[in-house]
GUZA-964394 format. One line per field, with one value per residue: residue number from 1; x, z, y of N, C-alpha, C in turn. Coordinates in pm, 1 decimal. Atoms other than C-alpha are relative to their C-alpha. Example, Ala and Ser with C-alpha at 12.3 -4.5 7.8 and 13.67 -1.06 7.14 Angstrom:
n c(1/2)
n.X c(89.0/-82.0)
n.Z c(0.0/-6.0)
n.Y c(-119.0/-119.0)
ca.X c(1230.0/1367.0)
ca.Z c(780.0/714.0)
ca.Y c(-450.0/-106.0)
c.X c(90.0/-77.0)
c.Z c(0.0/73.0)
c.Y c(120.0/109.0)
//
This chain:
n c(1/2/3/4/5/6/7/8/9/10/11/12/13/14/15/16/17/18/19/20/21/22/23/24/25/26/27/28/29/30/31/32/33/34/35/36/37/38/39/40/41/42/43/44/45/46/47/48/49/50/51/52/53/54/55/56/57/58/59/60/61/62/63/64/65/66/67/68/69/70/71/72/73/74/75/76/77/78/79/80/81/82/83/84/85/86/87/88/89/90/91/92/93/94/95/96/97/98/99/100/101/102/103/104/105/106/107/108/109/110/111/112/113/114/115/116/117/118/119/120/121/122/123/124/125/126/127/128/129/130/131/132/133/134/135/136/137/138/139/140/141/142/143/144/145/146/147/148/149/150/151/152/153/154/155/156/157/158/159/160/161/162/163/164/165/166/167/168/169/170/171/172/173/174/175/176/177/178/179/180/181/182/183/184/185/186/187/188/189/190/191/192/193/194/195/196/197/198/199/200/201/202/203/204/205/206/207/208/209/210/211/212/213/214/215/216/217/218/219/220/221/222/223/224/225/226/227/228/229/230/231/232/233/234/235/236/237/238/239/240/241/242/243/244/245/246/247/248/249/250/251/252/253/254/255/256/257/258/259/260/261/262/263/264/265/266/267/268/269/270/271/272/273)
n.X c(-136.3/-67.8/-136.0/-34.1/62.9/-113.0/-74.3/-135.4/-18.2/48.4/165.0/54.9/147.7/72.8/108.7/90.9/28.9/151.9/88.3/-103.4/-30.3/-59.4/-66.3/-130.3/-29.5/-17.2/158.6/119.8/-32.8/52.6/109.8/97.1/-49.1/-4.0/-143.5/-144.4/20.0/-38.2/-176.0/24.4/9.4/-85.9/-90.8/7.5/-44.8/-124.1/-66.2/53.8/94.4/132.5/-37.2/41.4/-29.9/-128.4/-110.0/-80.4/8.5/-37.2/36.9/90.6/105.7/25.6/98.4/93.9/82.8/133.3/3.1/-125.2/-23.7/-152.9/-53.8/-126.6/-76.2/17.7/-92.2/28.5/-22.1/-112.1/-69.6/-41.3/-135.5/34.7/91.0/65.8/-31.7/81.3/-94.4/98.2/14.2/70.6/119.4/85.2/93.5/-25.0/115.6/-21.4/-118.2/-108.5/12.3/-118.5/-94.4/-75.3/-147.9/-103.3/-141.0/-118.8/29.5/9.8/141.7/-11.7/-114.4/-95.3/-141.6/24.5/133.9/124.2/91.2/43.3/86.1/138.5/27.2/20.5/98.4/112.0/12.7/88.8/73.0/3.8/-140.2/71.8/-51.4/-126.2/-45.2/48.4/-138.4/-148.8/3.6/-55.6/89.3/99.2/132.5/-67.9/27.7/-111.0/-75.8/-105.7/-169.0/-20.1/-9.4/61.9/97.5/84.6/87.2/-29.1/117.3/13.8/105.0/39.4/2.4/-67.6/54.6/-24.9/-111.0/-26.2/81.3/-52.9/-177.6/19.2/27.9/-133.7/-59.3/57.2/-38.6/117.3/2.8/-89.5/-144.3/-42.3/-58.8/-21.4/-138.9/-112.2/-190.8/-80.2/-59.0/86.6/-9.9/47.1/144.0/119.5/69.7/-83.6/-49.3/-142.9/-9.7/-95.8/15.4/-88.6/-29.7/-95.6/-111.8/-144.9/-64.1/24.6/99.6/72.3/103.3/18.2/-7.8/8.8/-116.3/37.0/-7.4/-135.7/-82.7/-8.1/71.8/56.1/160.0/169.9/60.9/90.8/88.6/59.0/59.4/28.0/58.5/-16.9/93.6/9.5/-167.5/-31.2/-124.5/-130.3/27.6/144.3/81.1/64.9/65.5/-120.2/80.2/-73.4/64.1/-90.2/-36.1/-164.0/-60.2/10.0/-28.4/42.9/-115.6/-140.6/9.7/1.4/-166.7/-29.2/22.0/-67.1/80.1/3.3/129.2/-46.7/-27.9/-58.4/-138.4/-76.5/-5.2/14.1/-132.8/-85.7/-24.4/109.1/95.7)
n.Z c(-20.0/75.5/-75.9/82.1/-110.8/17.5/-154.7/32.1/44.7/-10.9/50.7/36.4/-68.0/29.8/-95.7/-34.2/-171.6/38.3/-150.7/-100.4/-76.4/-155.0/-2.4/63.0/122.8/-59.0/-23.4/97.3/70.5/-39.1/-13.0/194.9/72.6/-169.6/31.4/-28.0/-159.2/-36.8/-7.6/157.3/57.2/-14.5/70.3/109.9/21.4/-44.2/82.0/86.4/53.2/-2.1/44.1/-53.2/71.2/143.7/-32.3/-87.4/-186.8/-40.8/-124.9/-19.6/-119.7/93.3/4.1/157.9/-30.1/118.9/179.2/84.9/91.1/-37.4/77.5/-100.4/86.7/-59.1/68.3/40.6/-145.4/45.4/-77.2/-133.7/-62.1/-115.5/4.8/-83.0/-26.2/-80.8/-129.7/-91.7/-58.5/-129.5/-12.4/-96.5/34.1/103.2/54.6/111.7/-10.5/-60.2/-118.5/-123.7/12.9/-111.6/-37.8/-117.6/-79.1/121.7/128.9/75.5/46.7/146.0/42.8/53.8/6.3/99.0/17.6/164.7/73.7/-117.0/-99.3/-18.8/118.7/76.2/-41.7/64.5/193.9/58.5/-18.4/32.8/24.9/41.5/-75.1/38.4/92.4/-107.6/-114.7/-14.7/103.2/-101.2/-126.4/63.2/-85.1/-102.4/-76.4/-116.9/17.8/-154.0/70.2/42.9/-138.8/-85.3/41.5/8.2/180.5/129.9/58.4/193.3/40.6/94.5/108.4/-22.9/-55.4/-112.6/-9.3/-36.9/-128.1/-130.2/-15.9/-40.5/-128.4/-36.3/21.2/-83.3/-112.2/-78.6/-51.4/-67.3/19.3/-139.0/30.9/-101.6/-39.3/-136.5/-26.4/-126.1/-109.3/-48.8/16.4/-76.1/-108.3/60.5/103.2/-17.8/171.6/-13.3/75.6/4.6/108.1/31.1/52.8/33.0/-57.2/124.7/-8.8/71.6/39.7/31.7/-97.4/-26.5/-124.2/-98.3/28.1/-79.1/118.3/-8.7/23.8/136.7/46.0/35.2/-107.8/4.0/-163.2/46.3/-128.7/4.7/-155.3/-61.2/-138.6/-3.8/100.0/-90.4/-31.2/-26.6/-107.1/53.1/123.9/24.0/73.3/-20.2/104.4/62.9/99.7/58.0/45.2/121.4/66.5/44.4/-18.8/-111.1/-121.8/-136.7/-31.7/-41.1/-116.6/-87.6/-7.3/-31.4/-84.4/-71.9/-25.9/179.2/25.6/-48.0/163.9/85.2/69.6/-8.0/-100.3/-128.6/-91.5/30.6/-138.8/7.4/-122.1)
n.Y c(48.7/87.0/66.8/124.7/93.6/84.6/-87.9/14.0/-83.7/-155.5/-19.5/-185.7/-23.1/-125.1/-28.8/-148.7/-11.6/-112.5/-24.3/4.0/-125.0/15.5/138.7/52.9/33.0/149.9/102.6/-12.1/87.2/81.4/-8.2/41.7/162.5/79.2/91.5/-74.2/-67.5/-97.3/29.8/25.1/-107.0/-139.9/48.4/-52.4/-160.8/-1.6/1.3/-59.2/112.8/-50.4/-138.0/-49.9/-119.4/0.9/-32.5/107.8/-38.7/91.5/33.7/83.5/0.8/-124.4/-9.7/-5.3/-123.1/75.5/-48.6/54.5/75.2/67.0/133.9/35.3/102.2/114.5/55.1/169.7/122.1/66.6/120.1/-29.1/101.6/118.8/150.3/29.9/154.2/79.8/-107.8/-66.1/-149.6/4.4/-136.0/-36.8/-96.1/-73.6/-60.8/-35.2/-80.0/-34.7/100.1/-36.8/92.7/-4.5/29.8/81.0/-21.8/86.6/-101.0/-123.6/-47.2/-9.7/24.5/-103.7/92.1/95.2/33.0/-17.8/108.5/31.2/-81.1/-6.2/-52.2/94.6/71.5/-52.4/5.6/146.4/21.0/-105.2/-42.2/-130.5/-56.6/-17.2/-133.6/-59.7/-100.5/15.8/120.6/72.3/-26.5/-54.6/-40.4/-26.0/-120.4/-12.3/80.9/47.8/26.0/178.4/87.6/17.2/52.2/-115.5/-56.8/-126.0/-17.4/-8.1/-88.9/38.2/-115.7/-73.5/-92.4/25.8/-34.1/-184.3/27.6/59.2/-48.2/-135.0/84.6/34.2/-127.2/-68.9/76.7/4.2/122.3/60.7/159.6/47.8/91.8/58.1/21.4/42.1/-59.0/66.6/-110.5/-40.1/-140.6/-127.1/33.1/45.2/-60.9/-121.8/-54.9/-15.0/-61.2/-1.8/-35.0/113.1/-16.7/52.1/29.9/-80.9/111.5/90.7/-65.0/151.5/-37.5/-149.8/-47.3/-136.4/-89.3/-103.4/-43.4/-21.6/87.3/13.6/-68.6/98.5/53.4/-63.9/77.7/84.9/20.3/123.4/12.1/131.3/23.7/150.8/111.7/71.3/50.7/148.7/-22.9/-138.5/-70.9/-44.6/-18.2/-151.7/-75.6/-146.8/-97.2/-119.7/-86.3/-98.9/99.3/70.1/121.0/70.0/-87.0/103.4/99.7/-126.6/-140.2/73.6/68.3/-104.6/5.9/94.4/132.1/-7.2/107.9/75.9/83.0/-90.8/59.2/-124.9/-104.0/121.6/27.6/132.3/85.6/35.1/-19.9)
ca.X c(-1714.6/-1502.4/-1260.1/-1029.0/-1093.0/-737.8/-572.4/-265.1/-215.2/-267.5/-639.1/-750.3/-1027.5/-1241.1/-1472.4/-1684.5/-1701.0/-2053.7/-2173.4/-1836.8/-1823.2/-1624.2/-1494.1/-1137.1/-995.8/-914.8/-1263.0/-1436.2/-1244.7/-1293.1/-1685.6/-1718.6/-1490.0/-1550.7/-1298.8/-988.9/-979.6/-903.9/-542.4/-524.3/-602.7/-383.4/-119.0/-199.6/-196.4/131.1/290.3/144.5/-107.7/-407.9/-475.6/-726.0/-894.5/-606.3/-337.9/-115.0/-215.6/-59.6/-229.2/-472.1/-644.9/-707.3/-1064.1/-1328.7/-1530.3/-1786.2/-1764.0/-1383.9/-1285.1/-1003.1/-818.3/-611.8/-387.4/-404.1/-48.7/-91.6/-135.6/194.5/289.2/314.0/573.2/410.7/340.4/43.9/71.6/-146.9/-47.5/-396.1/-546.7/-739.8/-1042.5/-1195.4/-1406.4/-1500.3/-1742.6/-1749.2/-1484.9/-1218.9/-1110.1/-985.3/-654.8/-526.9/-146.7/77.2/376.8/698.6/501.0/604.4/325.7/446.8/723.8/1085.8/1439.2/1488.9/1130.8/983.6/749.4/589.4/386.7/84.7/55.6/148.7/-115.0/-376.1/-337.2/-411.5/-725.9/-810.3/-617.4/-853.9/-657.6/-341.4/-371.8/-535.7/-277.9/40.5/196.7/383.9/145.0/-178.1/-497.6/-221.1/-366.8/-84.8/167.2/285.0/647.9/747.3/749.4/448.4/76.3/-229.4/-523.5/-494.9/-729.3/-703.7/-897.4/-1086.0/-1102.9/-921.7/-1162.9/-1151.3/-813.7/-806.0/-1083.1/-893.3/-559.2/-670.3/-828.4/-498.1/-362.8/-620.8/-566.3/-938.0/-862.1/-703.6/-389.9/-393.7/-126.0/-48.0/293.6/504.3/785.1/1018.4/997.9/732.4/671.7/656.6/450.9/133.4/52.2/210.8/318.6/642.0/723.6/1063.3/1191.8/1323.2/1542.2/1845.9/2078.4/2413.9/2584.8/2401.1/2181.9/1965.6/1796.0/1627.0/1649.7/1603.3/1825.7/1758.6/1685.1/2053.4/2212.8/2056.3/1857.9/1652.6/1493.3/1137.1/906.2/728.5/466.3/348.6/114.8/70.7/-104.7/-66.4/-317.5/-188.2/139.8/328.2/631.8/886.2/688.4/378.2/128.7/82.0/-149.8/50.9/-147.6/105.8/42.6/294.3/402.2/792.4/955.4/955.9/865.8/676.6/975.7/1254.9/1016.1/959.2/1338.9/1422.1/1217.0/1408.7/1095.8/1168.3/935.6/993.7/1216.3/1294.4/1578.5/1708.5/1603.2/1589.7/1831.2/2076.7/2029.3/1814.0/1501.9)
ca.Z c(-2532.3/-2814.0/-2754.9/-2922.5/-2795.0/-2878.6/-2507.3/-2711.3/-2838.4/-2798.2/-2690.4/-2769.7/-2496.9/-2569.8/-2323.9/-2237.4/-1875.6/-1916.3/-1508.1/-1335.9/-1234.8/-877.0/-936.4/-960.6/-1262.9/-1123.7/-974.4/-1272.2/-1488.1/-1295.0/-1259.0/-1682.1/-1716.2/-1433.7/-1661.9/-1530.7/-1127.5/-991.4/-931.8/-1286.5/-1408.5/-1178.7/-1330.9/-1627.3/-1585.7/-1393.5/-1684.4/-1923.5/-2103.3/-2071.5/-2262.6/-2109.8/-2373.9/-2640.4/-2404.5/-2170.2/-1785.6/-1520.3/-1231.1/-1131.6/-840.0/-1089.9/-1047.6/-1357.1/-1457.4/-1687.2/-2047.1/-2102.8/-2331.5/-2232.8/-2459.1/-2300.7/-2469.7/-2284.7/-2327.4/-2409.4/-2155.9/-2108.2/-2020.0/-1691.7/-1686.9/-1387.4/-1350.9/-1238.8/-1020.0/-860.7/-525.7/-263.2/-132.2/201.0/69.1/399.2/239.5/-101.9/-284.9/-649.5/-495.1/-296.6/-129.4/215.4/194.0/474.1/427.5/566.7/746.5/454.5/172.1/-11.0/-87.9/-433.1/-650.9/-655.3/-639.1/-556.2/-498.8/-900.6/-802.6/-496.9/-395.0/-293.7/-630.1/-817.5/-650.1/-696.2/-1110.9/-1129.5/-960.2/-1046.0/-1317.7/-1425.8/-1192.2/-1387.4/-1509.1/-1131.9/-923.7/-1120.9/-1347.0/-1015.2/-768.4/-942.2/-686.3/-400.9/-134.2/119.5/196.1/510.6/537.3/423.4/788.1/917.1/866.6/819.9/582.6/300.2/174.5/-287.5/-468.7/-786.1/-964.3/-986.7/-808.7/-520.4/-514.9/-481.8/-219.0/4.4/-60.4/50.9/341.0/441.4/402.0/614.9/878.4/896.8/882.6/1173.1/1174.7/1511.0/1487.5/1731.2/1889.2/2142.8/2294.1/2495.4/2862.4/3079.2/2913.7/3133.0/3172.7/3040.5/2799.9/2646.9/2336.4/2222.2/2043.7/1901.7/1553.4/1316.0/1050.9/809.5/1024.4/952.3/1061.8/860.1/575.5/541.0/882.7/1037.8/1377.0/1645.0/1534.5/1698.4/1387.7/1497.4/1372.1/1055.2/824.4/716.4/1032.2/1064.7/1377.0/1409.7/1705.9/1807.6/2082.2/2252.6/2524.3/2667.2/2562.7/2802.1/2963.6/3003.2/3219.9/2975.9/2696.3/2625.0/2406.7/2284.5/2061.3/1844.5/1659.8/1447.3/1420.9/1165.5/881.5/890.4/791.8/1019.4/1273.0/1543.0/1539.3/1604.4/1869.2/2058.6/2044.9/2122.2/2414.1/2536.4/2458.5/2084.9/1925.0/2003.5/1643.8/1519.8/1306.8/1254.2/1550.7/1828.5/2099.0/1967.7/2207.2/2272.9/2460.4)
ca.Y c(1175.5/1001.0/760.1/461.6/114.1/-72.7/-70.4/-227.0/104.6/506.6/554.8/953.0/1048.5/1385.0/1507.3/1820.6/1874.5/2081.5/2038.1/2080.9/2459.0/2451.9/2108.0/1962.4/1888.4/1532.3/1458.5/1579.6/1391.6/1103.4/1145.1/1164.5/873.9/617.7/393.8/584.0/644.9/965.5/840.2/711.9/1081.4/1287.9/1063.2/1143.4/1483.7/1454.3/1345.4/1588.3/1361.7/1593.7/1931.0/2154.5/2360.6/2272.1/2367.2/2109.3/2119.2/1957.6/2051.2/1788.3/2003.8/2324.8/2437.0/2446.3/2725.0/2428.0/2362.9/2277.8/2089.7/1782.5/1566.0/1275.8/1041.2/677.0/513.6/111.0/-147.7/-254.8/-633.2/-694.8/-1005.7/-1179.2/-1516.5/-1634.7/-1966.5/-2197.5/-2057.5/-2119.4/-1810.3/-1771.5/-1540.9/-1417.2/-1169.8/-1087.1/-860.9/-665.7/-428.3/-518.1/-879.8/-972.8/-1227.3/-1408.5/-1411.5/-1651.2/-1622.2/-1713.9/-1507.6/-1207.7/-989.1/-916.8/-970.8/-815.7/-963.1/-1194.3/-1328.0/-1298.4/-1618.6/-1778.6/-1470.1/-1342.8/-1139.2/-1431.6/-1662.3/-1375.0/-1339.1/-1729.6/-1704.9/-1345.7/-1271.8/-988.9/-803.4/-764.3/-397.7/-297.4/-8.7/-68.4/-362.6/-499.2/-446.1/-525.2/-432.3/-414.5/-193.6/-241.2/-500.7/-720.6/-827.5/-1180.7/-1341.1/-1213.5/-1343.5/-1128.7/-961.8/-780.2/-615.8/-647.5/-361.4/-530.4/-210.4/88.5/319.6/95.8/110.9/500.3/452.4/222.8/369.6/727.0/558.8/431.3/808.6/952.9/666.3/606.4/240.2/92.2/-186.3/-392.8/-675.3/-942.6/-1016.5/-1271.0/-1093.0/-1230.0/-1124.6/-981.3/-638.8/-331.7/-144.2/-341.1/-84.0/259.6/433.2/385.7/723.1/701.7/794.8/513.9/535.4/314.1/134.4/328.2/-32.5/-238.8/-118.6/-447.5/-324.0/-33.5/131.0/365.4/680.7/1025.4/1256.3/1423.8/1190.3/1087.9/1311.9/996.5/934.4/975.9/946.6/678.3/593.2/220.8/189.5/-151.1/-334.4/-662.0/-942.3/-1225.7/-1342.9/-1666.6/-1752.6/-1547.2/-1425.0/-1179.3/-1164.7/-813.1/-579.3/-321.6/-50.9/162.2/475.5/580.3/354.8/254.2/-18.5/-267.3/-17.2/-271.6/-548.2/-211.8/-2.5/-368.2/-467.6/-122.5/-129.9/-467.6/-694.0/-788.1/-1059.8/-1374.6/-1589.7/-1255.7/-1340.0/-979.0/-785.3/-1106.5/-1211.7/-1425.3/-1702.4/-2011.8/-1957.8)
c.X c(35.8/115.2/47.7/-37.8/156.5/94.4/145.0/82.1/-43.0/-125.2/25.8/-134.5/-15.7/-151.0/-15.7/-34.2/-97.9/-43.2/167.6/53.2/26.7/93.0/177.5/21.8/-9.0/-145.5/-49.5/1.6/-103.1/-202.3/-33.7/80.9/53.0/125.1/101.3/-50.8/70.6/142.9/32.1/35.1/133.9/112.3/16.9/40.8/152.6/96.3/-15.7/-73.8/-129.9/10.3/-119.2/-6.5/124.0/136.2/25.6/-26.1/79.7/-14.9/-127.1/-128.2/-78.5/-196.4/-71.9/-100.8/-133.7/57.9/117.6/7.8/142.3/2.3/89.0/72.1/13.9/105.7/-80.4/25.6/152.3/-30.2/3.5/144.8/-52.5/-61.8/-104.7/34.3/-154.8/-4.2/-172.2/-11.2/-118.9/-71.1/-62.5/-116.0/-29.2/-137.3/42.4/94.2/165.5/-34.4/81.0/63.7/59.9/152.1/66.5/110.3/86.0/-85.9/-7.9/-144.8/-1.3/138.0/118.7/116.0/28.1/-87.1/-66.8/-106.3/-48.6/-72.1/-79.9/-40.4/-4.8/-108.1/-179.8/-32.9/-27.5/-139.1/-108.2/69.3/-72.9/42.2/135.8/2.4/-79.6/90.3/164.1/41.7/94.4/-54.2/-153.9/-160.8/90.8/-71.5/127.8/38.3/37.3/105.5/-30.7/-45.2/-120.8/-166.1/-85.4/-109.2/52.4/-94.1/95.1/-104.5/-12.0/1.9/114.9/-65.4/-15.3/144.2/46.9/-51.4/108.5/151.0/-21.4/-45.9/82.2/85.6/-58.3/-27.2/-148.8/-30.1/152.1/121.4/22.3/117.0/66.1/107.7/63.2/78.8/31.9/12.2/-144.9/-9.2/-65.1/17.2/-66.8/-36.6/89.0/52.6/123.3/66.7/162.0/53.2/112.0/85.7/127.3/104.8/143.6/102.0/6.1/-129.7/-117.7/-135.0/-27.1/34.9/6.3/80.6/-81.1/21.8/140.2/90.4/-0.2/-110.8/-106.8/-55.7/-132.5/-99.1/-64.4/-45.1/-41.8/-65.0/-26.6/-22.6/-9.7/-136.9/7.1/129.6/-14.2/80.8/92.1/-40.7/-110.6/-37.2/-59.6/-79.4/31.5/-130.6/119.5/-61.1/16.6/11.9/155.2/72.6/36.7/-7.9/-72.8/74.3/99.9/-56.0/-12.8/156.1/76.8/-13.4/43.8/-119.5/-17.9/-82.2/66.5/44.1/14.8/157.7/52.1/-20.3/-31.6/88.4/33.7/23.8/-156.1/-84.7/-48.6)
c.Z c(-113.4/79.5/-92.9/89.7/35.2/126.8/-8.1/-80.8/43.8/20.4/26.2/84.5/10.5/96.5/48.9/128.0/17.9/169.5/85.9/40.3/168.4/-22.1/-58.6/-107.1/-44.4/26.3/-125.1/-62.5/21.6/-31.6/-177.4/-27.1/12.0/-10.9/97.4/143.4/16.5/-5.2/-90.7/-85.7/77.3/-58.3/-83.3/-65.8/53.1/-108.7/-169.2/-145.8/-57.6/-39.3/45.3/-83.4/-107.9/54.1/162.1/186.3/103.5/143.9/28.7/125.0/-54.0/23.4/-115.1/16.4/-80.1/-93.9/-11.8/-62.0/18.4/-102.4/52.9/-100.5/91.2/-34.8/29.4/117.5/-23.9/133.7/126.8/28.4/68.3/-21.4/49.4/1.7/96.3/127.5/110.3/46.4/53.3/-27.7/122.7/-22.3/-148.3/-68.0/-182.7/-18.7/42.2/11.7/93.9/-15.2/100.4/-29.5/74.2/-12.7/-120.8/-94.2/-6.0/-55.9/-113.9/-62.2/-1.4/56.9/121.8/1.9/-104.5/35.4/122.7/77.1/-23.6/-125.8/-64.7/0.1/-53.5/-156.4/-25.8/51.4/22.2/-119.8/-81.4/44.9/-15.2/-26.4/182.6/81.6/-45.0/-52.8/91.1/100.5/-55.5/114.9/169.3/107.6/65.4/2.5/154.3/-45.3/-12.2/104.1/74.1/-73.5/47.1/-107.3/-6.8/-58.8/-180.4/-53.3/-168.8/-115.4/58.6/69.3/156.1/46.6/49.3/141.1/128.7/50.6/65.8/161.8/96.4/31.5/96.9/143.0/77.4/14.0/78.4/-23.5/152.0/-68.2/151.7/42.1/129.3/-39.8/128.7/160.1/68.0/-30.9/108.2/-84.0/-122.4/-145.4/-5.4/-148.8/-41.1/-110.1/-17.4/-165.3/-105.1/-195.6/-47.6/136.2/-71.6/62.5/-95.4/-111.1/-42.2/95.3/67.4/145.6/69.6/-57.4/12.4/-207.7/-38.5/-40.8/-157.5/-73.4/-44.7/89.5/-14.1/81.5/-61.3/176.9/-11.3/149.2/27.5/164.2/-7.3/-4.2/127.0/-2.7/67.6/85.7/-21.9/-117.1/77.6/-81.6/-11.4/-155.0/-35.9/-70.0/-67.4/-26.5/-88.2/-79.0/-45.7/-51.4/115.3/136.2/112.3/21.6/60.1/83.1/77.7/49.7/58.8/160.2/121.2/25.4/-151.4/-17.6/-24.7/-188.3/-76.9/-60.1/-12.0/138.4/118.8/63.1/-126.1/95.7/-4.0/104.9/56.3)
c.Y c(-93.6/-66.2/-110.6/-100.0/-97.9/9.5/-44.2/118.6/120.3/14.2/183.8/-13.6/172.6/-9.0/160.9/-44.9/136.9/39.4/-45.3/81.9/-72.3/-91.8/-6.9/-34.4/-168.6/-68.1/-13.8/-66.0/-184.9/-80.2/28.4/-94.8/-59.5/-72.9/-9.4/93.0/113.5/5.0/-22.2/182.6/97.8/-84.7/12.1/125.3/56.6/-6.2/27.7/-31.2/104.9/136.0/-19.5/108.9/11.7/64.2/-120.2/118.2/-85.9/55.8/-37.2/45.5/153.1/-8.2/55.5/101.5/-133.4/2.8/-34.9/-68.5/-86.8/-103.7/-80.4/-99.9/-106.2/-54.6/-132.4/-65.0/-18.6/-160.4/-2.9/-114.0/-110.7/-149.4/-65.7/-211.5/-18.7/-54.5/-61.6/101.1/-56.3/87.6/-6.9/60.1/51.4/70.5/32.8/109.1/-24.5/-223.3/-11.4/-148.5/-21.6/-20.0/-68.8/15.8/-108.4/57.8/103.4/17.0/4.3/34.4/90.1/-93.8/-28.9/-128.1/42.3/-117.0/-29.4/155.8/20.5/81.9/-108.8/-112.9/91.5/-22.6/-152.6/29.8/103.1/98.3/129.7/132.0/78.6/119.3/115.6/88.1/-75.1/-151.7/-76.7/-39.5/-17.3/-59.9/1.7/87.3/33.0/-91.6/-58.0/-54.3/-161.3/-88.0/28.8/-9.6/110.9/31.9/106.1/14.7/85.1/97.1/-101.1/86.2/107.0/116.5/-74.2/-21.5/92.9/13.3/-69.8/64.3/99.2/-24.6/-9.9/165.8/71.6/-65.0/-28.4/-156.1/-49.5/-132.1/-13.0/-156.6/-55.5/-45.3/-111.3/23.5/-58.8/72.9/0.3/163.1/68.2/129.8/-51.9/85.0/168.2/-4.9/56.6/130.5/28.4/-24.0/-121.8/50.4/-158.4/-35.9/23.9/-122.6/-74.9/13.5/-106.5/79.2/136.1/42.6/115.1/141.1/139.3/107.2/103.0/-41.3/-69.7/88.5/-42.4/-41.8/64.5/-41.5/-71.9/-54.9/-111.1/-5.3/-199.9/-46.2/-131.8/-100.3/-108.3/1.4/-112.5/47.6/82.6/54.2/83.8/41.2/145.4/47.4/80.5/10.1/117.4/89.2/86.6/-145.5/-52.5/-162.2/-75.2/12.8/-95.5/-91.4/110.8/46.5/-151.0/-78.4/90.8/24.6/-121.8/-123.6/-75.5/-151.4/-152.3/-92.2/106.4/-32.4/152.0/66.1/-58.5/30.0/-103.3/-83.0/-78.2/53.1/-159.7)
//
């Protein structure tokens, strides 16, 4: 394998894929050159980067007879912008792959208008800032994201192969998301899966909501199961597990259902408790 080293510029990577009869184009890649994660490469090849044999490929799941011959062109780091600040972070967990971040309630996960500063990206790159070129020059080791208002881990990929790893993970839903809730009320019944399809509020496009897929073409089911935890005099303490991923789909299927979470500023009662 040849290669340039300058990552402020064009790198040229040449490689013989000699023991990769059967294999993806994507894995194989991957597996001669660990550098550049699987996701990394089909990107690559997505945006016709990679010749195959001296001719342009661009399908990343193409099966190899051995022996090809790939050339890729590496565009240049670019900039990322971000600022790193001197932000605390709640490591729960960390190893040489991934770490776990507790999030608190009032922080953006990562920057965009018109939050560029005070977030949990920006806090990472001070005290990680090795991290800057990790899944994306906005998002850098992002796995997944909670909303501004609500507290939680996150699990950060260190590299870009744990990145792919956890992300795919996430895709194949082999890691769970339980999240904890007071809603106003005494929910009935105790436990039950609220399957009901959420989509754009055609009122107000800020927020999301219930909308029968009849109605808008943009809905898209979304399932939240939950079971009660404990109850007070007018609240209860419940355990949501989404089982789909919508926007703010556990605040809309519990508000929906007439037990919405208790200080919800968009999808609350309006009224003191």
């Amino acid at each position: 394998m040849t290669t340039s080293l300058d990552s402020h510029s064009e790198q040229i990577i040449e490689v013989t894929l000699d023991d990769a009869r059967g294999d993806r184009l994507d894995h194989a890649l991957a597996t001669a050159v660990p550098d550049y994660s699987r996701m990394q490469w089909q990107r690559l090849i997505q945006e016709k980067r990679v010749t195959l044999n001296g001719r342009i490929t661009t399908k990343a799941s193409l099966r190899l007879n051995g022996g090809e011959r790939v050339t890729a062109v590496i565009p240049p780091v670019v900039e990322t912008g971000l600022v790193a600040e001197d932000i605390p972070l709640d490591v729960r967990y960390e190893d040489e792959d991934i770490l776990v971040v507790n999030k608190p309630a009032g922080m953006v996960t990562h920057p965009s208008q018109p939050n560029e500063q005070g977030t949990l990206v920006n806090a990472i790159l001070y005290h990680y800032p090795d991290l800057e070129g990790i899944g994306g020059e906005r998002r850098p080791g992002i796995v997944h994201r909670l909303d501004k208002h609500t507290s939680g881990l996150l699990i950060i990929a260190r590299n870009d192969r744990a990145l792919w790893f956890m992300q795919d993970q996430f895709k194949k839903r082999t890691i769970g998301k339980r999240y904890l809730a007071l809603v106003e009320g005494q929910i009935q019944p105790p436990a039950a899966l609220i399957d009901a399809p959420i989509g754009r509020d055609p009122n107000n496009r800020k927020k999301m909501a219930v909308i029968p897929p009849n109605v808008s073409a943009m809905s898209r089911r979304a399932r939240t199961r939950y079971e009660t935890v404990t109850r007070y005099d007018n609240f209860t303490l419940v355990a949501c597990a989404p089982l789909t991923g919508r926007t703010h789909q556990i605040r809309v299927h519990l508000a929906y259902v007439g037990y919405p979470i208790v200080c919800d500023h968009i999808y609350g009662r309006r009224k003191k408790s």
